[in-house]
N, C-alpha and C positions, 0 to 999 in steps of 0.2 A: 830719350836723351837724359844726360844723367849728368846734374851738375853741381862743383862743391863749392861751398865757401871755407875759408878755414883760414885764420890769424894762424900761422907759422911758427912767430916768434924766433926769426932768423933761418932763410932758409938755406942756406949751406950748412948750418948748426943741424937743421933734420932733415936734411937732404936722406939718410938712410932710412926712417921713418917714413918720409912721404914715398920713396920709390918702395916701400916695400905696402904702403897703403895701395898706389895705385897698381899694383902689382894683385892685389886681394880684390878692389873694388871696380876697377879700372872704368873712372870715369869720362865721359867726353869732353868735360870743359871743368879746369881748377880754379877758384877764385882766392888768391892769396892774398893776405895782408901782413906786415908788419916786415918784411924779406930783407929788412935789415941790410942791402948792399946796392951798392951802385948796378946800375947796368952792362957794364961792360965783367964787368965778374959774378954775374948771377951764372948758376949750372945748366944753363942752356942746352948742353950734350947729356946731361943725364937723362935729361924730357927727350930728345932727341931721339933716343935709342927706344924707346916706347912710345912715339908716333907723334909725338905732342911739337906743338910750336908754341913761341913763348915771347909773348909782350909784356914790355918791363918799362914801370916806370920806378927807380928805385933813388934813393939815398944813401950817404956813407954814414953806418953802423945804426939809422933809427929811419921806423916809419917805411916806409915803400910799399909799394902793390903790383900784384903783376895778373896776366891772363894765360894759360899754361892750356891749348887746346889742340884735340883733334879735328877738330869741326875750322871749318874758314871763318878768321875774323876778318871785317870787314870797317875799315873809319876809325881807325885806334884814336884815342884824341886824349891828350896826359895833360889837357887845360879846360878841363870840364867848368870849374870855377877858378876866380882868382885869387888866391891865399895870398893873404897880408907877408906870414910866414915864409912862403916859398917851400913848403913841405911837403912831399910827396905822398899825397894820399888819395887819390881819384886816379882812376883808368879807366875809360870806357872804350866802345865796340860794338860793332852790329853781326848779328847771325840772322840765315833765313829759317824760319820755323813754320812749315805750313805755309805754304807762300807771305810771312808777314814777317817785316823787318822788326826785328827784336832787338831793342840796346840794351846790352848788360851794363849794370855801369857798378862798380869794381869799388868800395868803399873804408877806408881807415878813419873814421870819424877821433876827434883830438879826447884825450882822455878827460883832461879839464880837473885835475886834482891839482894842488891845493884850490879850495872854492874859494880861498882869499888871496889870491893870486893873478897873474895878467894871462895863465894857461885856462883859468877858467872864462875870464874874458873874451879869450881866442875860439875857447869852443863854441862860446854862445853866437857870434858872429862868422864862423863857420857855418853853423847849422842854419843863421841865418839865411845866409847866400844860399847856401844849398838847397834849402826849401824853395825860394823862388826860382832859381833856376831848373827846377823838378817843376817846378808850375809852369814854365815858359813850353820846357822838352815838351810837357803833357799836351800843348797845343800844336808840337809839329807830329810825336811818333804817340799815341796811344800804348804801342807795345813796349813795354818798360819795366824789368829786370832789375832790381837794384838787391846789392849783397855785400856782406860785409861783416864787420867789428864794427858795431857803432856809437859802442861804448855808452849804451844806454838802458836802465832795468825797466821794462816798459809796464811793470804792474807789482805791485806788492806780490805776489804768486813765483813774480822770475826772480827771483832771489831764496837767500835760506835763511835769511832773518832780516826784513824788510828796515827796522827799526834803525839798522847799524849804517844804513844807506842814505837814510830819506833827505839827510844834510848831506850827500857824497855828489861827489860832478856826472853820477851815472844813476842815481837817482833821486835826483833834486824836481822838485812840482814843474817848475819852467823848464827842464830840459826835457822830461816827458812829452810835454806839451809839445814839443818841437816833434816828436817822435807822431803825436796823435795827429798833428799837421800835416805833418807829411800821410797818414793814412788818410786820412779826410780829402784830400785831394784826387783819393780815387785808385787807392790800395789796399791791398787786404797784408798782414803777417801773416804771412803762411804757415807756420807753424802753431801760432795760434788758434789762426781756422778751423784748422784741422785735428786741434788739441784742445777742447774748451777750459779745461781743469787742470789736466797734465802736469807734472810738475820735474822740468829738467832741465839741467842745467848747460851751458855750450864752453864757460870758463870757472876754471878751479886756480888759484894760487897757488905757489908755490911753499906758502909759509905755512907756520902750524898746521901740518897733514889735515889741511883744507881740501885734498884729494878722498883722503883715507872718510874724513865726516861727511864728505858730500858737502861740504860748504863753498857752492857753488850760486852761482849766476848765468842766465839766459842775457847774453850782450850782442849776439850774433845772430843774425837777421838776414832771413830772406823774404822779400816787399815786391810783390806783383801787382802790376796793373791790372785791373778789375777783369777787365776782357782777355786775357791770358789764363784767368783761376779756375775755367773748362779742362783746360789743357792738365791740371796737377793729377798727377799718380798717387806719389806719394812725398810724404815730408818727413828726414829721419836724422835724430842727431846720436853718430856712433861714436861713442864713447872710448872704442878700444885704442884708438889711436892715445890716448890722453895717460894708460895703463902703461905705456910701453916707455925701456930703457929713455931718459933722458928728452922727455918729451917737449911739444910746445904745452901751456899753461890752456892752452884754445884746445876744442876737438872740432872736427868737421859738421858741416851741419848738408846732410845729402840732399837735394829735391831731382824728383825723376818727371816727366813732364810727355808728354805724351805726343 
């Protein structure tokens, strides 16, 4: 099984992009974030014509997430936690995997820039909530998928100059911390696992051909619960999508799963 995660960056805006990604890659299960549009005008018959079915939790013009799959989801639930906000950034879902109920749970973590600001505030009590209620999940389902934008540099390593961040809302000492909580509870980063050194990136900006230098950041995360990390194939973050006409700023991050 073979599944993405990938920040979009509006996805009617790369709707030609992603159909011609899953046209090259064609995976079972898409994890999008940022999709940029309400529900009722998200491209539902593009997924359509390629076998997919499509859970949408979205907003108008910011933020959304949606589940884009071949495979049966199962317990859609777009109130994972309670956002002060009201901001569209959690989708979860269950899939059978080897006889074991699996919840994906679908993530747009808050960017939290300016750090003197009430958006940094927001994240930090975002992530709060989140954490514990990832504590609570961990005592009903074990099997837990978590994927996303989580707008967070998880090491001096996932970045391309560490120094320019360490006062930034995505890699500040305490938001980290939020990130290493959450593994501590009984997750491995998958990509890091399986990467001890590695050095790549999942988002480029748009400004000063921060494409062209590699001036990139690893923000984009896929987090298995412990008893699922038998099951990994592989872990691969493709970058071609990111080269192409008019891209998202995100590129996809694959895991295949056995």
């Amino acid at each position: 099984m073979k599944i993405i995660s990938w920040n979009v960056n509006s996805v009617r805006a790369r709707i030609k992009n992603i159909i011609n990604y899953i046209k090259d890659e064609n995976p079972d299960i898409l994890l999008f974030q940022e999709i940029k549009t309400q529900d009722e005008n998200f491209p539902y018959d593009d997924f359509k014509k390629f076998g997919y079915f499509s859970y949408v939790f979205g907003q108008k013009s910011y933020n959304g997430v949606a589940i884009v799959s071949k495979v049966a989801i199962k317990n859609i639930n777009k109130n994972f936690i309670k956002d002060q906000s009201n901001q569209s950034r959690i989708i979860t879902g269950e899939i059978e995997f080897k006889k074991k109920k699996v919840e994906l749970i679908n993530i747009y973590v808050p960017n939290g820039n300016p750090v003197e600001t009430e958006k940094y505030n927001y994240k930090k009590d975002w992530l709060k909530k989140f954490v514990l209620k990832i504590k609570k999940k961990l005592s009903e389902n074990s099997n837990l998928l978590i994927a996303g934008d989580f707008n967070i540099i998880p090491d001096e390593i996932d970045v391309y100059d560490f120094k320019r961040y360490e006062n930034d809302a995505l890699g500040k000492l305490e938001i980290r911390k939020k990130f290493r909580e959450l593994l501590n509870l009984g997750f491995k980063d998958i990509y890091r696992f399986k990467n001890k050194d590695k050095i790549e990136y999942t988002f480029w900006d748009y400004f000063a051909g921060s494409w062209q230098k590699n001036y990139g950041m690893r923000i984009d995360h896929f987090l298995l619960s412990n008893n699922l990390v038998e099951n990994i194939l592989s872990i691969n973050i493709n970058k071609k999508p990111r080269s192409k006409e008019k891209p998202s700023d995100h590129t996809p991050i694959e895991l295949i799963i056995n």
